[in-house]
C-alpha positions in Angstrom: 5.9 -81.2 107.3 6.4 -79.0 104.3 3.9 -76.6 102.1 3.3 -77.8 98.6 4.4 -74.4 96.0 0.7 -73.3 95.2 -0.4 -74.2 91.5 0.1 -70.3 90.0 0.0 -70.0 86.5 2.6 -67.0 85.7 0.7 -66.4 82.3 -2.4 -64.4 83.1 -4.3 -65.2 79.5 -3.2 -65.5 75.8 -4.5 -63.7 73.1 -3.4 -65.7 70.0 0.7 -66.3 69.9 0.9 -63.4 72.8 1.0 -64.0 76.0 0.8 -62.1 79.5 2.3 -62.9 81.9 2.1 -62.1 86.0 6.0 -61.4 85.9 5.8 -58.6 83.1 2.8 -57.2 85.1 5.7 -56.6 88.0 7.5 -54.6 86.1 4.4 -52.5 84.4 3.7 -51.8 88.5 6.5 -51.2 89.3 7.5 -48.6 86.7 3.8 -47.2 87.2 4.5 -47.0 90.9 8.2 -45.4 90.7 6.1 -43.0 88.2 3.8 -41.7 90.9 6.1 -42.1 94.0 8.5 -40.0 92.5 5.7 -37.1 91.4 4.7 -37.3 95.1 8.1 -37.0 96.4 9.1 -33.7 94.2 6.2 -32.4 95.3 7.2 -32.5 99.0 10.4 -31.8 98.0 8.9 -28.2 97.1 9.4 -29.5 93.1 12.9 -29.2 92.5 12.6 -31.0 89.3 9.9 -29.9 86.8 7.1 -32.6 86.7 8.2 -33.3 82.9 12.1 -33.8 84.1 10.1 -36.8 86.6 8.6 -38.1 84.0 11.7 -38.1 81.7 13.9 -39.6 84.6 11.7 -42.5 85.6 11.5 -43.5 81.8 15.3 -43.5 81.3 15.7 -45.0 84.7 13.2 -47.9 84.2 15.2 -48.2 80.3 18.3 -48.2 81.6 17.6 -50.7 84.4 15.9 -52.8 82.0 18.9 -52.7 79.7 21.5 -52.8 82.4 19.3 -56.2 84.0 20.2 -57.9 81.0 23.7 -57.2 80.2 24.6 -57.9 83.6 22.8 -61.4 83.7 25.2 -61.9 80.6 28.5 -61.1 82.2 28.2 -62.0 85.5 25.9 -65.1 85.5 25.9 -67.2 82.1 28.6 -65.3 79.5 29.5 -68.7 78.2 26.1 -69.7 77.4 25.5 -66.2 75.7 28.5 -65.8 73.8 27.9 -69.0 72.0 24.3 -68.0 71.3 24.3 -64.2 70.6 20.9 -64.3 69.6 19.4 -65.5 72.5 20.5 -62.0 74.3 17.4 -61.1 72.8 15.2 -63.5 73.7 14.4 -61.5 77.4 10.8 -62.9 77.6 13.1 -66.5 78.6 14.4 -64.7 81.4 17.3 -63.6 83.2 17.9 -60.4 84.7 20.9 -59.1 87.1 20.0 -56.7 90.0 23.8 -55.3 90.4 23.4 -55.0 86.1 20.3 -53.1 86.7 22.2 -51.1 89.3 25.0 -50.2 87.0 23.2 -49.5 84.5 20.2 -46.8 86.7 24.0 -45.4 87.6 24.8 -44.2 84.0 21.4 -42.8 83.1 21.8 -41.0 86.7 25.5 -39.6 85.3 23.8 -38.6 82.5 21.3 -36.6 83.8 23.6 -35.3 86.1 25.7 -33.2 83.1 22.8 -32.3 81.0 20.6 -30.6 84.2 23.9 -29.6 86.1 23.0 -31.4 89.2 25.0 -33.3 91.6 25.1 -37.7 91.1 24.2 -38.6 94.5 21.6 -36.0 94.3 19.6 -37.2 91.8 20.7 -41.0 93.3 18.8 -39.5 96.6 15.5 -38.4 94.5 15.4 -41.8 93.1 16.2 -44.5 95.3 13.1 -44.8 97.4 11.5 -45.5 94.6 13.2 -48.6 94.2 12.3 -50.8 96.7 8.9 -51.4 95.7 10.3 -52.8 92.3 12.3 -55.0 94.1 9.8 -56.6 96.2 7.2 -56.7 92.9 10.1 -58.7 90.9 10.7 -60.9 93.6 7.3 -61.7 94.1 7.3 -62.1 90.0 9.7 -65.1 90.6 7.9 -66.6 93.0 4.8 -66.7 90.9 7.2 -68.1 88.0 8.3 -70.9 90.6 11.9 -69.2 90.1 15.2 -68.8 91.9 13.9 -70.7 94.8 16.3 -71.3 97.8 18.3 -73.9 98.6 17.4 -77.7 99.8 16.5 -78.0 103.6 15.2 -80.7 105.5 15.1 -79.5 109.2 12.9 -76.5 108.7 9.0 -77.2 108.9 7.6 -74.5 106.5 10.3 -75.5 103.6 8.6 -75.4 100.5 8.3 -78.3 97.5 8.4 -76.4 94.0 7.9 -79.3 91.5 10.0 -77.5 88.9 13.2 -77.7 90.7 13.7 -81.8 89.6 16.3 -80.6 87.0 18.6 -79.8 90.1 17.3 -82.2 92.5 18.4 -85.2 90.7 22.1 -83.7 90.8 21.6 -82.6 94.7 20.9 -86.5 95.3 24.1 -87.7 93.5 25.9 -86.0 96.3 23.4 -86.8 98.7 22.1 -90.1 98.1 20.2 -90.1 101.7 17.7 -87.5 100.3 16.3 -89.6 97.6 13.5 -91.2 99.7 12.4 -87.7 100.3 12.6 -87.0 96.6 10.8 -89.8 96.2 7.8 -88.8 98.2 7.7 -85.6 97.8 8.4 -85.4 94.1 11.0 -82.5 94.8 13.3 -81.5 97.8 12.0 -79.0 100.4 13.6 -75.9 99.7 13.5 -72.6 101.2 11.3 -70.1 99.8 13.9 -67.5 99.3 12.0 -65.6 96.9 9.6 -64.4 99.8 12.6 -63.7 102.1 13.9 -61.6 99.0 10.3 -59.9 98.8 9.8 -58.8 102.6 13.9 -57.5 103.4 14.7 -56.3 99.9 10.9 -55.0 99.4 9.0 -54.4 102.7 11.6 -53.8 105.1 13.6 -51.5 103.0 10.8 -49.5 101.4 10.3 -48.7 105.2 13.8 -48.0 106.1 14.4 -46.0 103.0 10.6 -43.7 103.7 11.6 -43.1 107.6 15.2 -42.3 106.8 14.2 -39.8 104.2 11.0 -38.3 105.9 13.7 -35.5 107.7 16.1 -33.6 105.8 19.7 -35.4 105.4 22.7 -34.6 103.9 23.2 -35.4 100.2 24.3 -38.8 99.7 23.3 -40.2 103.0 20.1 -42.0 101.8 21.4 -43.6 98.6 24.3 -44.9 101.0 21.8 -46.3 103.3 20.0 -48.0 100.4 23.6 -49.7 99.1 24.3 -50.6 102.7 20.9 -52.1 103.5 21.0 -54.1 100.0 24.0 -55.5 100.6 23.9 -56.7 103.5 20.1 -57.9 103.0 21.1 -59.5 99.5 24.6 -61.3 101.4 22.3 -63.0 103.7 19.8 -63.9 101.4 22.1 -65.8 99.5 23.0 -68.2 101.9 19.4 -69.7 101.7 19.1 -69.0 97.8 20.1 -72.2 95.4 22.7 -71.0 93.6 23.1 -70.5 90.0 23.9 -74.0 88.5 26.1 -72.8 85.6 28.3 -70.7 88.7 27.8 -72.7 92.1 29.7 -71.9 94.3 33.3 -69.8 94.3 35.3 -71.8 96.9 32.6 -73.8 98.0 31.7 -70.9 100.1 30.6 -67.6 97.9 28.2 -67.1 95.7 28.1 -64.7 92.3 25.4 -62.6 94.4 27.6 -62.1 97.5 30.6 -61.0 95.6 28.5 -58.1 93.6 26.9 -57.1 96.6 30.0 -56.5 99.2 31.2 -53.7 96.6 27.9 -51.8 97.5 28.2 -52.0 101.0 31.8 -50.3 101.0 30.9 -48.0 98.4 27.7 -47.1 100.8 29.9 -46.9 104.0 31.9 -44.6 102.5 29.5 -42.1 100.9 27.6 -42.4 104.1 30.9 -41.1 105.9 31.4 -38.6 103.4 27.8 -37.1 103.4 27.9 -36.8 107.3 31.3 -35.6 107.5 31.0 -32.8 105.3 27.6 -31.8 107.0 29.4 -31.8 110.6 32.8 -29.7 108.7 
């Protein structure tokens, strides 16, 4: 009834104590991808920004993203764990990132930029969010290949998928639910849904898509990076209802979890700079 997780190795080959690995390789492409997209686009755009200012803005971007990832995995998912262990902030090849960290932290390098070339936020926000997308579909796609932040147990869907490395929380699932433990039994794991690949097609595929039509005509400033917080919002709410939480959070209330509360922010902040956009367009 279920698909077995296929046996990926994330590391890709090891040269002495260094290792590569298929996740890192995300992030080269994506940062290689976000480099070229956004050459293309400035180039249609009749190049508003000098190819160098591009280049200069992708790097700081992908930095500040990078940086941003972290620190918010810190605050918002695990600060207890972190505080007692300062070093281990540094230990990033052990994972744990934070997209709403990441976001927060593209939005201060955009600030930035915003003062030292005179140009408006949501301007530069515009120029750079369709880049995005493809990032986020190469990371999720990352932790699927890392057998990572799979979703949540289900036994009544058909193409649920077993990921051997998710014992650790399986044996705590089946304290609660003692009637799963001849599954867990033959099975070796619980059937879980493979949220990562939901993750991959809305967050990735489906918003790249929304993000390139919406853009292809000219809007009104703001309107596109208020799309994209819309769009993620919603996609990442509903994703998160299939996702395993975070065992060091669950969930708030029994109902919520950590990625539902960061992402309903976004979609009022986007409602409201799409309203903006279009209402000073039409005054």
């Amino acid at each position: 009834m279920y698909i077995f997780f296929p046996d990926l190795n994330p590391v890709i080959f090891t040269i002495g104590p260094i290792s590569a690995r298929w996740y890192g390789l995300m992030y080269i492409i994506s940062f290689l991808f976000a480099m070229w997209y956004g050459k293309k686009l400035n180039i249609k755009n009749k190049k508003k920004w000098h190819e160098k200012k591009v280049e200069t803005l992708v790097y700081a971007i992908f930095l500040g993203s990078c940086i941003g990832g972290r620190i918010g995995y810190i605050i918002f998912y695990n600060f207890t764990y972190f505080s007692k262990n300062i070093f281990h902030i540094f230990y990033i090849w052990e994972g744990g990132m934070s997209f709403h960290g990441g976001l927060i932290g593209a939005i201060f390098i955009i600030v930035y930029f915003s003062f030292k070339y005179k140009k408006k936020i949501l301007e530069i926000s515009d120029f750079i969010t369709p880049l995005i997308p493809f990032g986020l579909g190469a990371g999720r796609l990352g932790n699927f290949i890392n057998s990572e932040l799979w979703g949540r147990v289900s036994t009544n869907f058909s193409y649920a998928m077993i990921f051997p490395n998710s014992q650790y929380q399986d044996t705590e699932i089946i304290k609660k639910y003692p009637q799963l433990t001849p599954l867990l039994e033959k099975y070796g794991a619980l059937p879980r849904h493979p949220s990562q690949l939901y993750e991959f097609f809305l967050e990735g595929i489906l918003l790249f898509f929304i993000i390139y039509f919406f853009s292809k005509k000219n809007r009104p400033t703001g309107s596109i990076s208020g799309l994209f917080l819309i769009c993620y919002g919603v996609f990442r709410i509903f994703i998160e209802f299939f996702r395993e939480p975070d065992p060091q959070i669950g969930l708030f209330k029994n109902m919520i979890t950590m990625g539902q509360i960061l992402s309903l922010p976004m979609i009022i902040s986007g409602l409201i700079i799409m309203y903006k956009s279009f209402y000073k367009n039409q005054s």
